[in-house]
VOGU-3710 file (C-alpha; in Angstrom, 3 decimals, decimal comma):
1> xxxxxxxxxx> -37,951/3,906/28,628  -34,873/1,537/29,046  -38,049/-1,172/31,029  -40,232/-0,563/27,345  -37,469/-1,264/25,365  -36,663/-4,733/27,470  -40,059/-5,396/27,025  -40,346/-5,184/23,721  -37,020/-6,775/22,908  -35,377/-3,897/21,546
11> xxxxxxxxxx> -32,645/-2,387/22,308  -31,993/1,220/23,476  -30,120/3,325/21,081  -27,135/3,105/23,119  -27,024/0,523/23,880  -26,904/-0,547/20,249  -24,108/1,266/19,790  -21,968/-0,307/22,103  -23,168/-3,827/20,805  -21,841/-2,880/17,668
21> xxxxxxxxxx> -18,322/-1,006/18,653  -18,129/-4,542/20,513  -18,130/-7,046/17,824  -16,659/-4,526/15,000  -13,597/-4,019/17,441  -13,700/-7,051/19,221  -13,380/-9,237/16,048  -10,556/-7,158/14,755  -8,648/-7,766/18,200  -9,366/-11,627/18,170
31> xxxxxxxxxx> -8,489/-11,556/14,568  -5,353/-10,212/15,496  -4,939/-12,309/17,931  -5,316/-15,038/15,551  -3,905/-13,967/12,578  -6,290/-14,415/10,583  -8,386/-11,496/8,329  -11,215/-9,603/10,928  -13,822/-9,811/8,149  -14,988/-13,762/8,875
41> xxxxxxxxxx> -15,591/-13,345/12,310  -17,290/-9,457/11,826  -19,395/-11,265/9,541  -20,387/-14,298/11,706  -21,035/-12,140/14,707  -23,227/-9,699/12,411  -25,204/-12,533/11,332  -25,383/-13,792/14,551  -26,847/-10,966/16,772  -28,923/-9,899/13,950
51> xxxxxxxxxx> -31,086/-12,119/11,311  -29,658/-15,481/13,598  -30,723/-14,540/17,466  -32,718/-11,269/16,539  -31,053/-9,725/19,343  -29,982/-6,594/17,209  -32,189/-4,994/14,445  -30,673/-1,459/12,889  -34,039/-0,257/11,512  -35,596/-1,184/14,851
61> xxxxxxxxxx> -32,890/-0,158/17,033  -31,306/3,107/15,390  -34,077/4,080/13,456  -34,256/6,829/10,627  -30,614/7,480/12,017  -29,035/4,113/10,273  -28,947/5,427/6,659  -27,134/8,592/7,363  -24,993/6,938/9,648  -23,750/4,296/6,466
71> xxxxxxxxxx> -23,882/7,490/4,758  -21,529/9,300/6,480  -19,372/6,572/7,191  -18,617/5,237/3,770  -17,323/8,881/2,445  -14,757/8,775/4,949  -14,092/5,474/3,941  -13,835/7,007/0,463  -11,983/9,709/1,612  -9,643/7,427/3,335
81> xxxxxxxxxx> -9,097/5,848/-0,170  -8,386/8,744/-1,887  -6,010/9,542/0,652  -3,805/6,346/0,117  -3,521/7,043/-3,551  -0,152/8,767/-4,547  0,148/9,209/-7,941  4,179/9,796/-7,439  4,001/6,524/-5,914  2,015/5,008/-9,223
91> xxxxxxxxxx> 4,568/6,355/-11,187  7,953/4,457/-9,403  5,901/1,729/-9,133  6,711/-1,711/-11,282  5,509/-2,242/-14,261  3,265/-4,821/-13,408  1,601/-2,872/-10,687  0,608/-0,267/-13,192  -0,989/-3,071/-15,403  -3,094/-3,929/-12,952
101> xxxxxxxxxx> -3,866/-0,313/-12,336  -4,231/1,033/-15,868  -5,333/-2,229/-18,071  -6,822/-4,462/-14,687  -9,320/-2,075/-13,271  -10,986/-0,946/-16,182  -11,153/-4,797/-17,508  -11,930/-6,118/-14,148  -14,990/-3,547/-14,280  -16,207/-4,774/-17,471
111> xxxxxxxxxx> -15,665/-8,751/-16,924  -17,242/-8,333/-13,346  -20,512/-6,233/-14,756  -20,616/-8,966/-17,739  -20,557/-12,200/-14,474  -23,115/-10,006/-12,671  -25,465/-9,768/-15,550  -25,166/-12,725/-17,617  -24,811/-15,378/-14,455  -26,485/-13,552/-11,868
121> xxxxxxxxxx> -29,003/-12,330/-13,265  -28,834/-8,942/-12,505  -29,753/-5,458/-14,389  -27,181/-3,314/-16,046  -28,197/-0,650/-13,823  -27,134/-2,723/-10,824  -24,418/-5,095/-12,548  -22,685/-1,741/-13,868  -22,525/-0,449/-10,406  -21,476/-3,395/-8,498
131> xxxxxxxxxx> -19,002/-3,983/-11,074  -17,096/-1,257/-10,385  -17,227/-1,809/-6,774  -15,676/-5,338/-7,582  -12,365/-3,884/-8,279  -11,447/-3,548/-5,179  -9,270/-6,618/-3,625  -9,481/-5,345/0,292  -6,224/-3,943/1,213  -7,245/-4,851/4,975
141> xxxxxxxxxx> -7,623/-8,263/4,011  -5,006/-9,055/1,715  -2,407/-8,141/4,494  -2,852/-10,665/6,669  -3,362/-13,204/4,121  0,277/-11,771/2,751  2,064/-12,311/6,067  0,670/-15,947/6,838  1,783/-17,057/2,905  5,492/-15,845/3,448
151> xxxxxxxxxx> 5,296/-15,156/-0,206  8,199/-13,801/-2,513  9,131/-10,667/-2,766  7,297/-9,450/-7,017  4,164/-11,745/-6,260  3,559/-10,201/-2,689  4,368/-6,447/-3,840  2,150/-6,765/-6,797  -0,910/-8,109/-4,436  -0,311/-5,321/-2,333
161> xxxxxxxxxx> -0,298/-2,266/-4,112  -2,533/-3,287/-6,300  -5,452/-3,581/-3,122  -3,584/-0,752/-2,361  -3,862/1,659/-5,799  -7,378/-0,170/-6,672  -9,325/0,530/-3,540  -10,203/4,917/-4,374  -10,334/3,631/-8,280  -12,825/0,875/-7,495
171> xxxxxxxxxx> -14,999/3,032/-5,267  -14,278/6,014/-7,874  -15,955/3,853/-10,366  -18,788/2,779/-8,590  -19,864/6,341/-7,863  -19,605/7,471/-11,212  -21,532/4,335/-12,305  -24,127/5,379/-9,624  -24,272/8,878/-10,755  -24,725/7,803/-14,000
181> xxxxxxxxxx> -27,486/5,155/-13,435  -29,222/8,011/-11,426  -28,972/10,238/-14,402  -29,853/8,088/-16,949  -33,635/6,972/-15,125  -34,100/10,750/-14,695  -33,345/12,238/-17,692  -35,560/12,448/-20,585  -33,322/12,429/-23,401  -29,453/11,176/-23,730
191> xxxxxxxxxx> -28,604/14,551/-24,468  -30,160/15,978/-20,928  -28,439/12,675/-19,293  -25,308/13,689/-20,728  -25,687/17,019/-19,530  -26,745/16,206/-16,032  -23,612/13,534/-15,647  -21,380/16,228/-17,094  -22,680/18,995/-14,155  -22,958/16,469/-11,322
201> xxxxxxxxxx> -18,862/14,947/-12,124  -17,910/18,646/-12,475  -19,598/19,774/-9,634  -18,318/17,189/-7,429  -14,463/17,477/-8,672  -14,460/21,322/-8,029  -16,069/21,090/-4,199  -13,519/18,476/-4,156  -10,679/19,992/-5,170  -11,513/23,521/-3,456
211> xxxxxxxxxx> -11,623/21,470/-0,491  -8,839/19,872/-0,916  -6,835/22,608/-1,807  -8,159/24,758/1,180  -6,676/21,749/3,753  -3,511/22,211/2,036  -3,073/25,569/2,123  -4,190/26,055/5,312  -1,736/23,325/6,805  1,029/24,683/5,110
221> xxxxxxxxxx> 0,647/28,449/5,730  0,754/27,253/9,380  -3,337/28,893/9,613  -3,680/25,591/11,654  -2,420/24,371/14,961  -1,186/21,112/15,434  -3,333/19,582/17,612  -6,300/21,068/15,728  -5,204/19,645/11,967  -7,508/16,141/12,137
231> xxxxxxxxxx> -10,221/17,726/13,958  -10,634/20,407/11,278  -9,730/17,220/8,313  -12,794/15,438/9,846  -14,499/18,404/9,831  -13,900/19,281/5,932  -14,683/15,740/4,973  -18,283/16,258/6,639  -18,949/19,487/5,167  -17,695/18,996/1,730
241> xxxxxxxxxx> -19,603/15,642/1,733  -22,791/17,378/3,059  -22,696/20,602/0,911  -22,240/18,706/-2,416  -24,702/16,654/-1,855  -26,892/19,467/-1,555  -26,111/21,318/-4,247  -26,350/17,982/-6,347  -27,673/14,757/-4,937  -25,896/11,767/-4,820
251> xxxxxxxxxx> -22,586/13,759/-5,587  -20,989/14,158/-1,915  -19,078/10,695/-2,272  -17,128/11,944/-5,340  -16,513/15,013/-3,761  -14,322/13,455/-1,049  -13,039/10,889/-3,006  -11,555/13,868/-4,947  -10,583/15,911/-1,745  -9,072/12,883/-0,315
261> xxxxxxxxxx> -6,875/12,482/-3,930  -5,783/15,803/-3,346  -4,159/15,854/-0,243  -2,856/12,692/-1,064  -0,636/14,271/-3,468  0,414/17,857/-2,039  3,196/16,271/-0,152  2,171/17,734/3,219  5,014/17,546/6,138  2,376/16,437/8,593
271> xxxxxxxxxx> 0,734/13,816/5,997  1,886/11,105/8,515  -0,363/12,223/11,540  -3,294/12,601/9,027  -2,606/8,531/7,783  -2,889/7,608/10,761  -6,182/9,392/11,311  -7,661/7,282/8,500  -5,905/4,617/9,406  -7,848/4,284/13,480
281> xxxxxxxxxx> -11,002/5,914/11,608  -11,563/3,331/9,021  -10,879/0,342/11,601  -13,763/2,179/14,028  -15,925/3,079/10,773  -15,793/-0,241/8,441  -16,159/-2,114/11,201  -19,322/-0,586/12,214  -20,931/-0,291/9,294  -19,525/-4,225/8,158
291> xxxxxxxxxx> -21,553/-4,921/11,541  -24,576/-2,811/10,815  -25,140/-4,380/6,984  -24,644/-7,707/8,476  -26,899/-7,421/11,179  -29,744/-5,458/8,738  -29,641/-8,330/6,552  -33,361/-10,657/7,270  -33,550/-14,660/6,576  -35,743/-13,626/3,555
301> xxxxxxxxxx> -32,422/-11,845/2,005  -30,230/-14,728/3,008  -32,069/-17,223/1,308  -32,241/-15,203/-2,029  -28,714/-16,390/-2,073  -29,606/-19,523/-4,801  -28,144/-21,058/-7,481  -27,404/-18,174/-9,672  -25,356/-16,213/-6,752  -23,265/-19,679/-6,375
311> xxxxxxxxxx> -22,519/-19,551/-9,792  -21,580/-15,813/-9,881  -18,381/-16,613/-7,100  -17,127/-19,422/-8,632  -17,207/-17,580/-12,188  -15,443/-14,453/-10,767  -12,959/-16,572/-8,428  -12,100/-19,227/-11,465  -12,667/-17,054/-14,863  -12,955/-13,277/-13,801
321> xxxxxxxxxx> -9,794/-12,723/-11,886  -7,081/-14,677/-13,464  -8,736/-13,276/-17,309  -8,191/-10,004/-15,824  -4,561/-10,185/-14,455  -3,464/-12,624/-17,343  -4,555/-10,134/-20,056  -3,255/-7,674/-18,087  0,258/-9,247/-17,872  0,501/-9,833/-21,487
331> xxxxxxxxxx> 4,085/-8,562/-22,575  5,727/-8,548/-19,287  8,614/-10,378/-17,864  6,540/-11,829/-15,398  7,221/-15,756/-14,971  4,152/-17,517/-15,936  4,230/-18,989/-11,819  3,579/-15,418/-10,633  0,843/-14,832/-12,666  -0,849/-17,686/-12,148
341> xxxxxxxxxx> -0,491/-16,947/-7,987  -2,129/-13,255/-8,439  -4,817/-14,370/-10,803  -5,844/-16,955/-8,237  -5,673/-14,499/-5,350  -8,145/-11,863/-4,752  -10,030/-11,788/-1,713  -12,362/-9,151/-1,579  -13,027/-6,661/1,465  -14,937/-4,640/3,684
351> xxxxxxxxxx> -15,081/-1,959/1,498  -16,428/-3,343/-0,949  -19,210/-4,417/1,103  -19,683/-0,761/3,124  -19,893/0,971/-0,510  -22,033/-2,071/-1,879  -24,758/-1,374/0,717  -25,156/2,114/0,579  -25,510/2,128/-3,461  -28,087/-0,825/-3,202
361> xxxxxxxxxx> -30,488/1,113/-0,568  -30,221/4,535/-3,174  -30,629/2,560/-6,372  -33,521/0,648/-4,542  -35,076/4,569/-3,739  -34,507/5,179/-7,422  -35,843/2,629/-8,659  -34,275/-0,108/-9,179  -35,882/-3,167/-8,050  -33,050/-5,688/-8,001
371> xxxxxxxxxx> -30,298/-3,732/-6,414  -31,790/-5,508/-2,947  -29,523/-8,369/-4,328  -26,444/-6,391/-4,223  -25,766/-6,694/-0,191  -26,132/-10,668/0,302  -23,996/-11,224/-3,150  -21,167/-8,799/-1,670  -21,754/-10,558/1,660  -21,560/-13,699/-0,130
381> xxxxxxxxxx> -17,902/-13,034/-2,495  -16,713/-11,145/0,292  -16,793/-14,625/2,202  -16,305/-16,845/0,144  -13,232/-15,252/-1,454  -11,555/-14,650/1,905  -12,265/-18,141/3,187  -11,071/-19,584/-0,223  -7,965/-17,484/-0,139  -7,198/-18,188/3,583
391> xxxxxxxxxx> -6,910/-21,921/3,293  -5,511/-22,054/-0,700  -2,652/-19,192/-0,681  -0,161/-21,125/0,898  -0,867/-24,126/-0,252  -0,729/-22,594/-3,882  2,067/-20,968/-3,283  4,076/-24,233/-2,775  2,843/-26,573/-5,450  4,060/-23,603/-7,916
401> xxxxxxxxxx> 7,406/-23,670/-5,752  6,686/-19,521/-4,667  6,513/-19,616/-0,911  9,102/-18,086/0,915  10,084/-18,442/4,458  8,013/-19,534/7,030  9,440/-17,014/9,851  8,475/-13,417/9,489  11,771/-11,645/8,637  13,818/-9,140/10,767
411> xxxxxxxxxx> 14,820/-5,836/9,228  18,169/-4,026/11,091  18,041/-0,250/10,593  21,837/0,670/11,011  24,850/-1,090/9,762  28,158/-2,295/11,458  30,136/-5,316/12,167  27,606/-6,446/14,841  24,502/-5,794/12,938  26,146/-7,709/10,354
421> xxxxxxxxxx> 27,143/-10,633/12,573  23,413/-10,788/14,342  21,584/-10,993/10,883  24,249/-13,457/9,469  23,205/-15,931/12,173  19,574/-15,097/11,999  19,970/-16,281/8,026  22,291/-19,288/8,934  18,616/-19,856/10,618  16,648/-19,333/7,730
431> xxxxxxxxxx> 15,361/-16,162/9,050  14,753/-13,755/6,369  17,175/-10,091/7,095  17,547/-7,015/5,930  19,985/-4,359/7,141  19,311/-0,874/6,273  21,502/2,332/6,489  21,721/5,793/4,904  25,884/4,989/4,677  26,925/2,897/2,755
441> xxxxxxxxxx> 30,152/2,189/4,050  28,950/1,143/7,045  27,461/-1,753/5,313  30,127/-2,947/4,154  30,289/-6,292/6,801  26,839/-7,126/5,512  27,863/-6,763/1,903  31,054/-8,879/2,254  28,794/-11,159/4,227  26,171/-11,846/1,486
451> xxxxxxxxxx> 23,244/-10,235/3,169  20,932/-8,106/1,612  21,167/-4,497/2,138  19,295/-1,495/1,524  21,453/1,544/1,218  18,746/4,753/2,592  16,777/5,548/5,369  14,134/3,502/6,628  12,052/5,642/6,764  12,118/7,192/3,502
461> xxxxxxxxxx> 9,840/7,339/0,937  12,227/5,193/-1,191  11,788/2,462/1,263  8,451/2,463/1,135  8,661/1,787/-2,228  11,703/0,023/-2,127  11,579/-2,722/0,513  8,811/-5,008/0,622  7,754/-4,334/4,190  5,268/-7,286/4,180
471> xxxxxxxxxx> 7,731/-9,894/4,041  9,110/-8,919/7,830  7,869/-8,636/11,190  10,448/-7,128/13,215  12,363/-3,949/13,659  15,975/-3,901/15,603  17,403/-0,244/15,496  21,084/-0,614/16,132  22,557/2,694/14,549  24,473/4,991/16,689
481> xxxxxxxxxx> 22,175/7,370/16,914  20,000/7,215/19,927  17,225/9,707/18,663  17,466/8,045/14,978  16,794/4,546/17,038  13,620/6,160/18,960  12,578/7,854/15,778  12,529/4,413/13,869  11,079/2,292/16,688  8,252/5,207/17,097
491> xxxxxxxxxx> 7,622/5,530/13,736  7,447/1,963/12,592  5,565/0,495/16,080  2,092/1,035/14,399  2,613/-1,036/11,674  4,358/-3,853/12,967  3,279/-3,441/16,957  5,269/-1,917/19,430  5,852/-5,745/20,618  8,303/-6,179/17,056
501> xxxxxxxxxx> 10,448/-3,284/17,333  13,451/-3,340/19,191  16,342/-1,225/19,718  19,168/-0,561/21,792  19,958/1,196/25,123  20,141/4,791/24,625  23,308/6,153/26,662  22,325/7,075/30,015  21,979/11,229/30,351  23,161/12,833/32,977
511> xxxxxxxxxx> 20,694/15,572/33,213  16,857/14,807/32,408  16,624/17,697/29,929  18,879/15,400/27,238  16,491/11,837/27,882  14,137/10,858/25,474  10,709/10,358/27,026  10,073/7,133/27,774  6,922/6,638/25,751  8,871/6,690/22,814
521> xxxxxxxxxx> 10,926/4,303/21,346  11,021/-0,055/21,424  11,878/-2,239/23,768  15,234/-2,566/24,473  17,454/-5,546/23,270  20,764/-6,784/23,590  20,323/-6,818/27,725  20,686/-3,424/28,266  24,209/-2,632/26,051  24,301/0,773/24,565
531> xxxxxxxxxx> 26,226/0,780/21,096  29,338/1,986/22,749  29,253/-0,594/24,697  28,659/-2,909/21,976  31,658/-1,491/19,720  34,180/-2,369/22,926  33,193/-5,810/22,955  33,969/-6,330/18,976  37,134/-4,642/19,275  38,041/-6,969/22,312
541> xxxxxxxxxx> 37,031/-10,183/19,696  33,427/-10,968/20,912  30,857/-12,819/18,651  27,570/-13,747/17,614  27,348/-17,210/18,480  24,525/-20,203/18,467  23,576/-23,464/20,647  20,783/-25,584/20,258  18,967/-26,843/22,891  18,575/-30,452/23,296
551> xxxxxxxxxx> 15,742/-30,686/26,147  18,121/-31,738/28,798  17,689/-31,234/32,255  19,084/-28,203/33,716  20,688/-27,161/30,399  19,757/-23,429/30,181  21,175/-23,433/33,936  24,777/-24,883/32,641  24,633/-22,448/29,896  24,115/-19,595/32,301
561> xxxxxxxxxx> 27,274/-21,108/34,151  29,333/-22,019/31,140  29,159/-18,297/29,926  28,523/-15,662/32,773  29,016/-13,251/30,540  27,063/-14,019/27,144  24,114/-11,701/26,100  21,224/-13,527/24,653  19,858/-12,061/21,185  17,186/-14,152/19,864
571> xxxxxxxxxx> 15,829/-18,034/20,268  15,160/-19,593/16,935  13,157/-22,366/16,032  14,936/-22,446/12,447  12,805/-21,678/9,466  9,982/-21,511/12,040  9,691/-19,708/14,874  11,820/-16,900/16,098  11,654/-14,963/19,818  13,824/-11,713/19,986
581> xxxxxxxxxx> 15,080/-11,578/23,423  14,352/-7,951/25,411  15,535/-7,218/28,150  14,317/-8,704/31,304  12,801/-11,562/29,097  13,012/-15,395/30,314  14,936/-17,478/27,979  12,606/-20,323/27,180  15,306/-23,407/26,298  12,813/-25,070/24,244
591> xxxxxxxxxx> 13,641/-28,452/22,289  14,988/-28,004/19,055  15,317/-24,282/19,565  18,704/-22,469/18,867  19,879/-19,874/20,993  21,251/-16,813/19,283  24,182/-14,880/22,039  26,847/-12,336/22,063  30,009/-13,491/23,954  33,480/-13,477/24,034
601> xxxxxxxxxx> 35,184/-16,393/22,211  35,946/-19,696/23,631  39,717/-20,085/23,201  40,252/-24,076/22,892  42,286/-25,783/25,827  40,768/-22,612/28,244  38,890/-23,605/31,544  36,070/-22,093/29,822  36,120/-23,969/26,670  36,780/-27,104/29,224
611> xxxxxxxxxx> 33,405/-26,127/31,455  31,521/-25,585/28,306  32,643/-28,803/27,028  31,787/-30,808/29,983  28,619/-28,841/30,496  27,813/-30,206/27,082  28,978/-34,191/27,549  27,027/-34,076/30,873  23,896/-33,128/29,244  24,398/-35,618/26,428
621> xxxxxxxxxx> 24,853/-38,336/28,683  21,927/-37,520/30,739  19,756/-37,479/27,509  21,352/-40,733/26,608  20,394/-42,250/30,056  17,190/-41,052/29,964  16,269/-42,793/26,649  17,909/-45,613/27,558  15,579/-45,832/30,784  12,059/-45,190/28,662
631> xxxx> 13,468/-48,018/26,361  13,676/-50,893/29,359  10,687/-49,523/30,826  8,986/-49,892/27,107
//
């Protein structure tokens, strides 16, 4: 089988599957790698292995199994949605968050169905549907774009939550519109459409919510084990998705948008192992199915793209968006600058494309002629937007004086006097810092220091709300508490890499049964000190002190000399670049760079101040001589 399948230059099923795992994963890695947003290169390498080299064909491939699987997959993308919308969370949020929500989406719908009709020529059947897909602003794209801006905190917060909050609304919309497009061909009557819409929402919401409410009470009753709570999750989001859609068809992706809503809001203590189940299922599952549409797509499609779909981006991009956040901003106390930045920013992601090829193959089985256009147009905004947005953010940003700093910022979780002194020099640095702790008098060096503070856990659900995670890149726990260090290191190492979070030594246990495993936790900083350790050298007058190299030869050496003792913290590029220093890292002594240390204070007239001082003159004069020598040589 595997020699007829060479010979006929398909490929076998599985290995089809692992061609597409490949690039979906693959490009998410490089993108990573890259910083830049996953969906360009999932894209390119779609197009490339399918309608490009021919290499990869779905229908040809996968077969009859290809629609199911894009079924399947884009309800637990739904469900996923539903899942990140907290209605508690809607409520705290800012005002101009729940603009976007409340007067935004429903506008954005209308404008976008209006664009879709009017300049691309489309149906109302199909512009009505696709409309409401196009509320959605990609929450997995707008993320990266966020961190490579360095934007301020109001304009960045409002960006995110509303990809955030929008996502479940925009796909909520788009199935009703679906449902009702469905109805309205089939019924005879507006009455009997009515009706029909009516039963298949109702139907939907109560499988929804049954289910929903089931997961809940079965979680919290304790009915379920631990290790068997996102199995039997996965499991309800199948069934619930399968058995609505047989009772009603076309109704399953409501139903779990609904479930998903639920659970959302039933404030379950194990709600954080079932996020991150979304979270590693929707990289695996948009990913594949962002490869799958991009690969099923022929030359035929791509060239439908003409004039009209040209048109249809730039009117969305330049007239679209910003009428829909401007109107939507009307009354509040947002400057004018800010608005401007978030009507000119809304990249659109790969859920919007996942749901936007599913609804085009069922309205093209009902029907509906035109709704073959749908894929290559979402293909098309999806692109263009993120492309746009990925060169222009930044540079908008700055001509209407909003970016912020270039260096990702460091958040300390646990005040005291050297927590206070390590972020002071990291801002004398222009690197953004934030020190966090549930006490506020322990704070009270950062507050009499000018640094900004956040009085509550970390890991609360006020700072989720409260501090605008996007703005930093690094996590230093310095409390002391050992297991709250591990706890906030663990906890926080999926969102900003277990490479960014850093904490300190826990105190050495004398029997095993009191050590914290070692697969929890950061890497350590501060070369191995423990916090008591730490505390001993304030009281005996140490500080957090900075050098910056000059490129001499041999400096870091005479450094190393010149202060035996001295801890390095951090190497900072200032504004730029910064390099938290673990333990058992190399200190790099780069040009230009400051070095951030802990050490005891140079008394003046000491040998040590002398040393240091002459360690210093002798590498000025050797970068003097050396520039003096490339000038006669030049």
């Amino acid at each position: 089988m595997a020699v007829e399948a060479a010979a006929d230059g398909a490929l076998s099923p599985v290995m089809a599957f692992a061609l597409v795992g490949a690039i979906g994963v693959g490009s998410q890695w490089i993108a990573w790698r890259l910083r830049m947003p996953a969906i360009v290169l999932m894209l390119l390498g779609g197009l490339l292995v399918g309608p490009v080299l021919g290499i990869f064909d779905p229908a040809r491939d996968i077969g009859e199994l290809v629609g199911p699987m894009i079924s399947v997959a884009v309800a637990i993308i739904l469900f996923e949605g539903g899942l990140t919308l907290n209605l508690h969370g809607l409520r705290g949020a800012a005002e101009g968050v729940r603009r976007l929500v409340i007067i935004g989406a429903p506008l954005g719908w209308f404008l976008s169905t209006m664009a879709l009709h009017f300049v691309a020529g489309l149906s109302w059947e199909s512009s009505v549907v696709f409309g409401g897909i196009m509320i959605v602003t990609g929450p997995t794209v707008i993320a990266p774009l966020l961190r490579q801006a360095r934007l301020p905190r109001r304009p960045a917060q409002l960006l995110h939550w509303e990809a955030i909050v929008n996502d479940p609304i925009g796909a909520l919309a788009a199935v009703i519109a679906f449902e009702l497009v469905l109805v309205l061909r089939a019924a005879e009557t507006i009455g009997d459409a009515i009706w029909d819409m009516t039963i298949g929402i109702s139907v939907a919401v109560v499988l929804g919510v049954v289910a929903g409410w089931s997961v809940v009470r079965a979680f919290r009753r304790e009915l379920v084990p631990q290790f068997m709570k996102v199995p039997l999750l996965f499991a309800f989001v199948l069934g619930t998705f399968a058995l609505s859609d047989a009772l009603l068809h076309e109704s399953g992706l409501l139903a779990v948008t609904v479930m998903g809503l639920w659970i959302a809001n039933a404030d379950l203590p194990s709600y954080d192992e079932l996020r991150r189940f979304k979270e590693h299922a929707t990289i695996l599952l948009v990913s594949g199915v962002f490869v799958l549409l991009a690969a099923s797509m022929t030359p035929e499609t791509l060239f439908a793209l003409d004039w009209r779909a040209l048109a249809f981006v730039t009117v969305v991009i330049l007239l679209v968006r910003p009428a829909t956040v401007l109107l939507s901003f009307i009354g509040t106390h947002i400057p004018w600058k800010e608005r401007i930045l978030v009507g000119f920013t809304g990249p659109r992601g790969v859920v919007l494309v996942a749901v936007a090829g599913l609804f085009a193959q069922r309205l093209v089985e009902g029907g509906v002629e035109d709704a073959v256009r749908l894929t290559p147009l979402a293909f098309g905004l999806v692109g263009a937007t993120v492309i746009l947005h990925g060169f222009t953010m930044s540079p908008l940003a700055r001509a209407l004086g909003l970016s912020a700093a270039q260096v990702p910022g460091v958040i300390f979780a646990g005040g005291s006097r050297f927590s206070a002194a390590f972020a002071e020099a990291l801002k004398r640095l222009d690197v953004p810092v934030l020190l966090a702790d549930a006490n506020r008098t322990r704070l009270r060096s950062a507050r009499e220091a000018g640094l900004p503070i956040f009085v509550g856990n970390i890991l609360s659900e006020a700072a989720e709300h409260g501090v605008e995670f996007i703005s930093y890149g690094r996590i230093v726990a310095l409390s002391d508490n050992d297991a709250l260090n591990t706890l906030v290191t663990t906890d926080l190492a999926p969102e900003f890499g277990h490479e960014n979070v850093y904490q300190l030594q826990p105190a050495k246990q004398e029997h095993r049964r009191y050590a914290m495993p070692a697969t929890l936790g950061g890497r350590t900083i501060c070369d191995g000190l423990g916090y008591l350790d730490i505390g001993r050298r304030m009281t005996e007058g140490w500080e957090v002190q900075a050098v910056e190299w000059t490129g001499a030869e041999d400096e870091l050496d005479l450094w190393r000399e010149a202060n035996p003792e001295a801890v390095p913290l951090a190497e900072v590029e200032a504004g730029k670049s910064l390099r938290l220093i673990a333990k058992d890292t190399e200190l790099k002594g780069w040009e230009g760079w400051h070095l951030v240390y802990f050490a005891p204070p140079v008394e003046e007239g000491s040998a040590e101040a002398k040393e240091a001082a002459e360690a210093a003159e002798g590498a000025a004069e050797e970068v003097a001589r050396a520039g003096s020598e490339d000038a006669g040589q030049g």
